[in-house]
N, C-alpha and C positions, 0 to 999 in steps of 0.2 A: 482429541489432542487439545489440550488448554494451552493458552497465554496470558500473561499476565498485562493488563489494560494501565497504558497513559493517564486514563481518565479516572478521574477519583468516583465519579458518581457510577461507574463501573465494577462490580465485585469478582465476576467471573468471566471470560470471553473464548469461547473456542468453536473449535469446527471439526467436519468429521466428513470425510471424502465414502460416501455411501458402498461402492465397488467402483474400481480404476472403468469399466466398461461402461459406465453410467455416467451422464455430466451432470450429479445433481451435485450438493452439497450443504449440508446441513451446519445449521450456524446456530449455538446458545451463547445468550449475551443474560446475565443475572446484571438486575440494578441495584443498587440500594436506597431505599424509600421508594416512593410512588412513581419515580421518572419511566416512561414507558419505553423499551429496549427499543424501540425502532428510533428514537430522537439519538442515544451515541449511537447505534449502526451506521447513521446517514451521517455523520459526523468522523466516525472512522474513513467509511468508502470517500469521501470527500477529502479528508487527510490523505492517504493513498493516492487521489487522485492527483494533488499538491506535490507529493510525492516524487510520481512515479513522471511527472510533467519535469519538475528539477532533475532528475537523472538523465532525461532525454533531451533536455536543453543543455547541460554540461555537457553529455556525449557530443553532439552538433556542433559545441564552440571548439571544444577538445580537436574534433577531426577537423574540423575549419582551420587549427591553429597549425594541423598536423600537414594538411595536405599547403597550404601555406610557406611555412617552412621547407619542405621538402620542395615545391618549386624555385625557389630560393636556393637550394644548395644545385641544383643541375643548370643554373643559367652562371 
């Protein structure tokens, strides 16, 4: 399965789920020129991480804002 990469110094980026019974997964990252694929991999997973930290900090104020309100509407 390819995706297409953010990253300009990126040509090609994809992954490949070996068998669903297996937790390996195979990851090809193409550069272009000399950059060595492990410098955007760590750069990706790092993005992700940025990521997937903003989803779970929205969620938290979200339900803060939720549970909140709703004590408000029964007093």
């Amino acid at each position: 399965m390819g995706t297409a990469s953010m990253n300009p110094d990126v040509e090609f980026c994809g992954y490949c789920i070996t068998h669903p019974a297996e937790s390996k997964t195979n990851f090809r990252i193409q550069t272009r020129g000399a950059l060595p694929a492990v410098e955007p991999f760590r750069k990706g997973l790092n993005d992700l991480m940025d990521v997937c930290q903003h989803v779970l900090n929205t969620f938290e104020r979200s339900m803060k804002e939720y549970r909140a309100q709703r004590e408000e509407q029964m007093q």
